[in-house]
N, C-alpha and C positions, 0 to 999 in steps of 0.2 A: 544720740546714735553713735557718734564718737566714740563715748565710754565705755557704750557696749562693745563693738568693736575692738577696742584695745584690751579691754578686758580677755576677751574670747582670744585675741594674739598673745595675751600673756600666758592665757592654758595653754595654749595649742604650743605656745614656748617650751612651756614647761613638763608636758608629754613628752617632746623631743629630747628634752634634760634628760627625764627620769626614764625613759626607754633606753637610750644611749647607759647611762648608769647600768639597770639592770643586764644588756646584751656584753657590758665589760666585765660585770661581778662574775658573769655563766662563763665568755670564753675570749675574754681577754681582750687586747689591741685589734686582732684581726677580725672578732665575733663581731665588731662595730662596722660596718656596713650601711651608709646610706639607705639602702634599699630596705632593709633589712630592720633599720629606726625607723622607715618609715609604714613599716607593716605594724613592726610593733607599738607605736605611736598612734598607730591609724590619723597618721596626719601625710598629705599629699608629698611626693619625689621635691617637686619645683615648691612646695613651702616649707621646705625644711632648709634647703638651698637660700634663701630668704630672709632665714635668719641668719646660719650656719654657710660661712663660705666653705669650708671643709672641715672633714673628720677631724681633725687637730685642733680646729676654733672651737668644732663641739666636745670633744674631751677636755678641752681646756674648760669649756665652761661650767662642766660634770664636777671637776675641780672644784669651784666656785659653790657649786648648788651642794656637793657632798662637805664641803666646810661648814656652811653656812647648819648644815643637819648634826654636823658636830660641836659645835658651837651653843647652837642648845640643844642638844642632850649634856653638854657641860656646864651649861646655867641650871639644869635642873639636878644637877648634882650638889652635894655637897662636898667641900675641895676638902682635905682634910691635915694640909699641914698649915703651918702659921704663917714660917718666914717666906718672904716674896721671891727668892729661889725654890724653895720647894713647892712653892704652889705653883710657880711657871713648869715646873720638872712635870709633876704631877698632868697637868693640863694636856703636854706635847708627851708625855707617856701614855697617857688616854686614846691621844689622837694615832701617836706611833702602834700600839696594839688594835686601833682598828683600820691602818694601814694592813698590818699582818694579819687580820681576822679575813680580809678580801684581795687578796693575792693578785686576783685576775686584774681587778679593778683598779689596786695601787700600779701593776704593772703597763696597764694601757694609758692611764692617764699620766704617769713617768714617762712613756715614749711623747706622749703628746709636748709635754711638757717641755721637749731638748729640741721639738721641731721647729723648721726656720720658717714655717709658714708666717707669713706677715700677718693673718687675722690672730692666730694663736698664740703669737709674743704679743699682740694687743691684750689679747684678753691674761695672758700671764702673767702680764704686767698690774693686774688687780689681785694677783694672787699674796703681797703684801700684807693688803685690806683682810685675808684671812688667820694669818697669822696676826697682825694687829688686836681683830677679835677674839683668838686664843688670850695674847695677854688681856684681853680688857677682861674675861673672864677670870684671868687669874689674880690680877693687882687691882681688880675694880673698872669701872668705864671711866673714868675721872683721865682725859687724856692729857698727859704731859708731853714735851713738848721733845723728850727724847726718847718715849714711846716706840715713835714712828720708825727712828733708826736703832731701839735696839730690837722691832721687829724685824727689822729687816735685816741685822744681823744673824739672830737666832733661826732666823727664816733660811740661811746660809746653812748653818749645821745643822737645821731639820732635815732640811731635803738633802745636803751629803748624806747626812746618817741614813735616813730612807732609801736612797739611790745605791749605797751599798749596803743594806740592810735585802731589799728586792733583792740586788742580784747575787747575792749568796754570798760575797766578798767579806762581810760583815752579820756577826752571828745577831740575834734581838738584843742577847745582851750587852754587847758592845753596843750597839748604837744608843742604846737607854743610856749607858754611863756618857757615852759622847755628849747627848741633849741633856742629861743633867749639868756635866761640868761645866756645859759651857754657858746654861741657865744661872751655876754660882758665882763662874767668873764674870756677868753681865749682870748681875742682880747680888751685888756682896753684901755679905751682913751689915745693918747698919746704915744701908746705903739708902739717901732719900729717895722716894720713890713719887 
């Protein structure tokens, strides 16, 4: 009965994910409404509350579940350059133009993202783990051991680039050349991987 049960908490989870997603892609930061995720979830005010301490832990986690969907759609691609620079470029230019293909949605879960909510920096704090599986995408799963921190470098000028890419600061193509140079100068020819 258990399994059942947790099972049924993982959908009922994951209705609340992918409601909150869609009400971000239509109209943005503000379109995200508890009330509102929980019409379109058709999941209860007080179970959504249950998982989600607030709207910034659940964008944060939208985060998480819209990585996780581009991650594989990137596995089932075929990457098409060779050297271990271009195919991280390639990967975070993938994910950068479907940043910019949902405007609404990069732009609400960028505010969630800079919120001091304490559930929200928890869950932020896995947003690493997404960029991680961008590279394992690009250089393979075979994790090495400094993977984790030149994720979390690139993970730095992803989201600058992004954050001023959204707010108009920074045109697409600037931010592309940004997350490539800085994929050649962290992944240089030659360089063991």
């Amino acid at each position: 009965m258990q399994g059942v049960r947790s099972e049924q908490q993982a959908q009922r989870r994951a209705r609340v994910v992918n409601a909150a997603m869609a009400l971000a892609a239509k109209g943005g930061y503000e379109a995200v409404q508890m009330r509102a995720v929980s019409q379109e979830a058709d999941v209860a005010l007080g179970t959504i509350y249950r998982y989600f301490a607030s709207k910034d832990h659940l964008l944060a986690e939208v985060v998480l579940a819209w990585g996780a969907e581009l991650t594989g759609a990137l596995r089932e691609r075929e990457l098409g350059a060779a050297a271990p620079a271009e195919r991280v470029a390639e990967v975070l230019l993938f994910v950068l133009d479907a940043a910019r293909a949902e405007p609404q949605l990069t732009s609400a879960v960028l505010t969630a993202a800079t919120s001091p909510d304490p559930e929200a920096v928890r869950a932020g704090l896995r947003l690493g783990s997404v960029i991680g599986s961008y590279l394992g995408v690009a250089l393979g799963d075979a994790a090495e051991p400094e993977h984790e921190e030149l994720a979390q470098l690139l993970g730095h000028v992803f989201f600058s680039a992004l954050v001023h890419m959204t707010s108009g600061r920074l045109s697409p193509e600037a931010a592309a050349a940004a997350v490539r140079a800085a994929a050649r100068r962290l992944f240089p020819e030659g360089a063991p991987l």
